[in-house]
C-alpha positions in Angstrom: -16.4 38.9 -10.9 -15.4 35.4 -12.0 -15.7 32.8 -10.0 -12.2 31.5 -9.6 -11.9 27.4 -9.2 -9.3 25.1 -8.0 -9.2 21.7 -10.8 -7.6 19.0 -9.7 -7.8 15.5 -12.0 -8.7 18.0 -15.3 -6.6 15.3 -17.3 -8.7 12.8 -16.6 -11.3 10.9 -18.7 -14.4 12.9 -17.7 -12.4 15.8 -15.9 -11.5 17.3 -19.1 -14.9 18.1 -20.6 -15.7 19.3 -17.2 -12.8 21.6 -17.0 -13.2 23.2 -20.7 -17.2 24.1 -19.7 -15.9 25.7 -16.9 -14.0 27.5 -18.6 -16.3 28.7 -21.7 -19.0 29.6 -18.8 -16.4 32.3 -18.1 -14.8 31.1 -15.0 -11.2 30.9 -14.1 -9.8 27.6 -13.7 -6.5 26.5 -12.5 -5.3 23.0 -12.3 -3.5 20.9 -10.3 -1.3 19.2 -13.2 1.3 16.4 -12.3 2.6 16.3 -15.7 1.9 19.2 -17.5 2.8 17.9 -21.1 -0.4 15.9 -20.9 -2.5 19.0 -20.2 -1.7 20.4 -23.1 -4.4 19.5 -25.5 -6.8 21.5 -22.4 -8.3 24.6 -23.4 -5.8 27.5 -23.5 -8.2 29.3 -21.0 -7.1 27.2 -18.6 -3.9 27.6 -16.5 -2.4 25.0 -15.3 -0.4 24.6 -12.1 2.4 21.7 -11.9 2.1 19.6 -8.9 0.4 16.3 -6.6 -2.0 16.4 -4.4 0.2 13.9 -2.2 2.0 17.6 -0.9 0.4 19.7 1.1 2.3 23.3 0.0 1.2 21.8 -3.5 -2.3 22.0 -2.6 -2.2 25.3 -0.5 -0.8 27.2 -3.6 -3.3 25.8 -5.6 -6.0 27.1 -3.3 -4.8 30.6 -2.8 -7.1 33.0 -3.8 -9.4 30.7 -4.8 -13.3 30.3 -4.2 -13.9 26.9 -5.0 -12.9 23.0 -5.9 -13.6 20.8 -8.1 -12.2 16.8 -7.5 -12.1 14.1 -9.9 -10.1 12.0 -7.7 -9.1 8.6 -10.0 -8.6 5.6 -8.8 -5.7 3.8 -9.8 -6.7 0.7 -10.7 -3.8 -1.4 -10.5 -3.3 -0.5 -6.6 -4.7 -2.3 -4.0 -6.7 -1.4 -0.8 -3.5 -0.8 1.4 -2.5 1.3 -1.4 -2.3 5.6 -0.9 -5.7 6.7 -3.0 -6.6 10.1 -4.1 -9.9 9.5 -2.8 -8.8 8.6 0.6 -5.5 9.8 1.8 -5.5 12.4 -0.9 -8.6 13.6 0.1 -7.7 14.4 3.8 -5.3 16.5 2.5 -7.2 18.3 0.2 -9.7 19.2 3.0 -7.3 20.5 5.4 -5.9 22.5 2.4 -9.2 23.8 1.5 -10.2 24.5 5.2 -7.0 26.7 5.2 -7.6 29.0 2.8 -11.3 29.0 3.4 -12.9 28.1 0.4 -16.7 29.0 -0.4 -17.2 25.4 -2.4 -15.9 21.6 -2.2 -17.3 19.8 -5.3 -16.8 16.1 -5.4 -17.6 14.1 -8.9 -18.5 10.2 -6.5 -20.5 7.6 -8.2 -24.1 6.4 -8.4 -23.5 2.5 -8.6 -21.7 2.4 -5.3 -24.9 2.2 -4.1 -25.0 -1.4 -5.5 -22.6 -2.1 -2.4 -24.2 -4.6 0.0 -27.0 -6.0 -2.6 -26.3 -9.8 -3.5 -23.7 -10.1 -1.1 -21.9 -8.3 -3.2 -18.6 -6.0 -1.2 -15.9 -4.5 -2.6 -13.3 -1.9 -0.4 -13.2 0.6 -3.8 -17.2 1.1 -3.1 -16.4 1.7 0.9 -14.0 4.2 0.2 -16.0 6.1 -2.3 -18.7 5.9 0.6 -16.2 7.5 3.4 -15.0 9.9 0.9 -18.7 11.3 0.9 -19.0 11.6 4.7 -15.5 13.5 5.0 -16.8 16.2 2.2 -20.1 16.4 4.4 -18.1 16.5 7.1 -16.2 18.7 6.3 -17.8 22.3 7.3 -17.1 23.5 3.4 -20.1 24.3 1.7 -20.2 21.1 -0.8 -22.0 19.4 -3.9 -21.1 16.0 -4.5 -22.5 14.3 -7.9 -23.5 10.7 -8.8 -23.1 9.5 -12.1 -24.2 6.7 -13.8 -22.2 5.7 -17.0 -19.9 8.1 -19.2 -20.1 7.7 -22.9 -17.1 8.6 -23.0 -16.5 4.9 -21.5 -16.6 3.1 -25.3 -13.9 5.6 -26.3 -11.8 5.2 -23.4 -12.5 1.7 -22.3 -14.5 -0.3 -23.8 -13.0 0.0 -27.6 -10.0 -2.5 -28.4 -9.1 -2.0 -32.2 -12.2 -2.6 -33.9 -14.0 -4.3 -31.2 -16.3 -3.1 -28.2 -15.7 -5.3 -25.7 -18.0 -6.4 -23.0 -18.1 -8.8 -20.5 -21.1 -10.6 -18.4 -24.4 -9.7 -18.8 -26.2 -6.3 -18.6 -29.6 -7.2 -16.6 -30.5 -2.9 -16.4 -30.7 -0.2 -18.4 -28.2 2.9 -17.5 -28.3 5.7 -18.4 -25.3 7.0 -20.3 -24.3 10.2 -20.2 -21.6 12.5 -22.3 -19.2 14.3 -20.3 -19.9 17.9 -22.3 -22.9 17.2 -20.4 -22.0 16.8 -17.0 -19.6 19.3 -17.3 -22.4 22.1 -18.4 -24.5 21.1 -15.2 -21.4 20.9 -13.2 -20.4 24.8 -14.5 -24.4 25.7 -13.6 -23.9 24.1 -10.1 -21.3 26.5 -9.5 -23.4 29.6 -10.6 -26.6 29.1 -8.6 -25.2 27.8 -5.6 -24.4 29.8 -2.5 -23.3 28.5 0.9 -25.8 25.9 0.6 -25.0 21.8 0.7 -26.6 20.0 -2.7 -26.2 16.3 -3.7 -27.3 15.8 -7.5 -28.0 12.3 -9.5 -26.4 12.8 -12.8 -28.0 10.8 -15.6 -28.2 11.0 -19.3 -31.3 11.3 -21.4 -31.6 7.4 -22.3 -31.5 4.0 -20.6 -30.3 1.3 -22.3 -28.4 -2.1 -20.9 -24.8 -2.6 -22.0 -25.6 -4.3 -25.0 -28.2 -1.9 -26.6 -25.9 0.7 -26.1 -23.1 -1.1 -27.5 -25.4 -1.4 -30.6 -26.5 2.0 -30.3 -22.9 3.0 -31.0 -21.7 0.8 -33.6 -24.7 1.4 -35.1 -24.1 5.1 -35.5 -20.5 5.1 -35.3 -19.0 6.7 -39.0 -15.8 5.7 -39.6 -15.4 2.3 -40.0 -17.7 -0.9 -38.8 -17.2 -2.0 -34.8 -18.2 -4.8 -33.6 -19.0 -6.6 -30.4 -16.8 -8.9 -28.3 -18.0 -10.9 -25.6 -16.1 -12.5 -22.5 -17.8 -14.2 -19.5 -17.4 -12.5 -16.2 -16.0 -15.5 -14.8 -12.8 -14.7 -16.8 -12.3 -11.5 -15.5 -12.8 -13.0 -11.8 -9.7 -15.4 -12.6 -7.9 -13.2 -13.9 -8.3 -11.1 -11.0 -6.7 -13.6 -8.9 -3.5 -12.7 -10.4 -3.8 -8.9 -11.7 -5.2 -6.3 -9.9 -6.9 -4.1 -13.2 -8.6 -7.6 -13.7 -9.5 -7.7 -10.0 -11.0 -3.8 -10.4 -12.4 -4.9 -13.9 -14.3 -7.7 -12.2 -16.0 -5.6 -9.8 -17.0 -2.7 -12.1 -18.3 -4.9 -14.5 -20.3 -7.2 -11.9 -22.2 -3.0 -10.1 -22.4 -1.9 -13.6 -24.4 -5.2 -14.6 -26.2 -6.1 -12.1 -27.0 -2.5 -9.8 -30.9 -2.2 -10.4 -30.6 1.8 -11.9 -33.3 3.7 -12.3 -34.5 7.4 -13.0 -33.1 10.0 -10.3 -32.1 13.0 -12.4 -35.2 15.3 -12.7 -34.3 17.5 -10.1 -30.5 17.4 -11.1 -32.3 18.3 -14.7 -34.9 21.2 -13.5 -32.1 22.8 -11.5 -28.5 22.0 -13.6 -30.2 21.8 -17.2 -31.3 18.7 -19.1 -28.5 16.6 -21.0 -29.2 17.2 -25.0 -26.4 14.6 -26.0 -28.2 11.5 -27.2 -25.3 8.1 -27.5 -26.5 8.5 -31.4 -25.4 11.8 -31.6 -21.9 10.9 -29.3 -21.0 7.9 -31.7 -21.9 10.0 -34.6 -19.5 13.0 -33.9 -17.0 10.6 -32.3 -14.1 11.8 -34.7 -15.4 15.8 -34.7 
């Protein structure tokens, strides 16, 4: 029988991949959708339910009948700590929801350069929350996985690109390890197969490390359509900026982990259990238009 999953943030930047390989590994998916014209382009396979996780009979149809949840739980950028967040006040709901209808499986997508919270001095309230937001899934007495990534390459299509320009900011002191969310989502669908009431925590990393400038190269370089180029602002900028915007504040932040956490190789068990990731950045740049 097909496992039946729960989807909530499947519009999101890497919730989409993941929700298609769910889908083509045969399982039914239904998702949480707030708006459900910009589902559409999703995989026919999956159904889409309209609502927001901010209601709690939202959530408790979504979860009827189902055997697990996934959660890619965005941050909006542009609010501030006081804010409501997904990941915090949405994320209480969701586990009352889910301990209501008794679901086999919480599955959390958190991140793996929160951990660069405390080094350097460096504190930021986003990291803290995505720390408690661990702790309530572990506390929550739902079997759970939670998984760590490091960078998306989905990030230079969705972020990073401004016309003809990648931009970057700062400097990149550490190689990351980029991975492509067709990826994550194929080790995410595994997860769900070989797992059974036990609790797993997995490091998701691609198959190369490079700083934020080699990969930037790595894509123009490879990139078929027309020629890219690199753009370069100081970090400082952003930090200014901050002061009177809060998507400069969050861009700040981001780029400061992303440059400076220390990353290194974690994903070998993630790889001998989940599968190893195939997608090289090369190959990503190279079909970016497919």
């Amino acid at each position: 029988m097909a496992l039946k999953i729960a989807f909530i943030g499947a519009t999101g930047m890497v919730g989409r991949p993941v929700a298609k390989e769910l889908a083509y590994a045969g399982m039914e998916v239904t998702a949480l959708v707030r708006d459900p014209l910009r589902a559409k382009d999703l995989s026919s396979a999956i159904a889409l339910m309209p609502g927001d996780l901010r209601h709690a009979e939202d959530l408790d149809r979504l979860f009827m009948g189902k055997d697990a949840v996934y959660l890619n739980l965005n941050l909006d950028m542009s609010a501030g700590k006081n804010s409501y967040h997904n990941e915090r006040e949405g994320l209480d709901t969701i586990i009352r929801a889910a301990q209501k209808r008794n679901l086999k499986r919480i599955a959390l997508v958190s991140s793996l350069v929160m951990n660069y919270q405390g080094m350097n001095g460096f504190n930021w309230w986003v990291f803290d929350m995505k720390r408690q937001a661990v702790e309530k899934i572990r506390a929550s007495g739902i079997p759970y996985t939670i998984f760590y990534p490091s960078t998306f390459m989905e990030n230079f299509e969705n972020n990073y690109r401004r016309g003809k320009k990648i931009m970057l900011a700062g400097t990149s002191h550490h190689r990351m390890y980029f991975i492509a969310g067709e990826d994550y989502g194929k080790q995410v669908s595994r997860s769900f197969q070989i797992l059974n009431d036990e609790n797993r925590e997995y490091v998701i990393q691609g198959p190369e490390g490079f700083t934020a400038e080699e990969a930037a190269a790595e894509y123009i370089r490879h990139y078929p359509d027309e020629p890219l180029s690199i753009a370069r602002a100081p970090a400082g900028m952003l930090q200014f900026l901050g002061y009177f915007n809060q998507r400069m504040r969050y861009g700040y932040h981001i780029v400061t982990a992303l440059n400076n956490y220390p990353e290194k190789f974690e994903s070998q068990t993630t790889w001998d259990e989940l599968g190893k990731p195939s997608i090289t950045l090369r190959r990503f740049a190279g079909r970016s238009r497919e």
